[in-house]
C-alpha positions as CSV (number, residue, x, y, z in Angstrom):
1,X,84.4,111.2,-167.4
2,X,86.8,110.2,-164.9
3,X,90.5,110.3,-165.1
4,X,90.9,106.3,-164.1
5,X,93.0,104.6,-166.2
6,X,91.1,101.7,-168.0
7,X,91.8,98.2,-166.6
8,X,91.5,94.7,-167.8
9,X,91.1,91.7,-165.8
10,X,93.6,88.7,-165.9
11,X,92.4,85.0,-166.0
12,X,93.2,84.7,-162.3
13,X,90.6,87.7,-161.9
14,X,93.4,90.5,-160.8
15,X,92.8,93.8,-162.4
16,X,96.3,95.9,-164.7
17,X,96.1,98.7,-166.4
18,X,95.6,99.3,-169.9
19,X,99.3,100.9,-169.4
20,X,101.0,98.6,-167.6
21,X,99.3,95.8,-169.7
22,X,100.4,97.7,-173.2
23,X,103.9,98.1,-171.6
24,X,104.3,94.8,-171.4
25,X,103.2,93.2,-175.0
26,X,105.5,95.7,-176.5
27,X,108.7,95.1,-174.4
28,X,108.0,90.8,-175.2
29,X,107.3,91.9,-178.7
30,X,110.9,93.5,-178.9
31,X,112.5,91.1,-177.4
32,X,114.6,88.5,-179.8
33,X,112.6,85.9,-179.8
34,X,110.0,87.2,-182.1
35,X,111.2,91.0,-183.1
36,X,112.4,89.3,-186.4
37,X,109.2,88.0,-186.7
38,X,107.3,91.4,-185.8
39,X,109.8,93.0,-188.2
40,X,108.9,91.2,-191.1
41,X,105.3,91.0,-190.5
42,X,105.6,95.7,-190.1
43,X,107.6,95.8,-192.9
44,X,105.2,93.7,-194.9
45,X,102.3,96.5,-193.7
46,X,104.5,99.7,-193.7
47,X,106.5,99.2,-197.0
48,X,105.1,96.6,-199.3
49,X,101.5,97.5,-198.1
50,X,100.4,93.8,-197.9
51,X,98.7,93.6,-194.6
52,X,95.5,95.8,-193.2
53,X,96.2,96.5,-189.6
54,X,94.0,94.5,-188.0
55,X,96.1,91.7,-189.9
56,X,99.4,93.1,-187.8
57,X,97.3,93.1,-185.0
58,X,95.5,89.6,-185.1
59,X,99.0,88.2,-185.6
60,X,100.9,89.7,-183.2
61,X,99.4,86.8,-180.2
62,X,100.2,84.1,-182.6
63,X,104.1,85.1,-182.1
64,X,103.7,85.0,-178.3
65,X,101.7,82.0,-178.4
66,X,103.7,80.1,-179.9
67,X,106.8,81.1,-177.6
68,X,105.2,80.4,-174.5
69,X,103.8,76.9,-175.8
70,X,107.3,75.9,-176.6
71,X,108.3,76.1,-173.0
72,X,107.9,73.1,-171.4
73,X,108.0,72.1,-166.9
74,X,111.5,72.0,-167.1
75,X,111.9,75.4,-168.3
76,X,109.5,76.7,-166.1
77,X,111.3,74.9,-163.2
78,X,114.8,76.6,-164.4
79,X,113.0,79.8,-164.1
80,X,111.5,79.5,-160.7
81,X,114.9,78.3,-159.4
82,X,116.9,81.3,-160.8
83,X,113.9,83.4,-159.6
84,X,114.1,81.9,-156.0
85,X,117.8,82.1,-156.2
86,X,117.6,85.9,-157.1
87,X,115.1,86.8,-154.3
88,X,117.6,85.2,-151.8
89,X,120.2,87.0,-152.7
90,X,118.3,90.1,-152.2
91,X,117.1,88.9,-149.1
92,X,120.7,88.5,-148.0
93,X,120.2,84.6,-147.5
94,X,123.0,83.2,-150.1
């Protein structure tokens, strides 16, 4: 077995890293637009011992999801500006 770390491929047919991709769920699932919601839903599993795991886990896209469908071309636009805005600076151009 080979020490190479275990990849998925993204719609757009780029490979990332089981790592990087992991990484990256958990620091959107912390942040406060749905850590109340992946609170509850733990607590619920942890404490009360109302959920299996694989219901914490099959509801954990749902959270996302629902987030990202919210967001609409304007708020895509907003980000691209601050983004381009931000890379200038870096680049020294503002």
């Amino acid at each position: 077995m080979s020490g190479a770390e275990e990849q998925r491929r993204t719609e757009q047919g780029e490979l990332i890293g089981v790592r990087t991709l992991r990484g990256f769920l958990r620091r959107v699932l912390a942040d406060d637009a749905v850590a109340d919601k992946v609170d509850e839903l733990l607590f619920e599993h942890v404490v009360a011992g109302r959920y299996h795991p694989s219901v914490v886990a099959e509801s954990l896209p749902g959270f996302l999801n629902d987030i990202i469908a919210s967001a609409g071309m304007r708020d895509w636009q907003a980000i691209a500006d601050e983004l381009i805005v931000e890379a200038r600076e870096v680049d020294g151009e503002v």
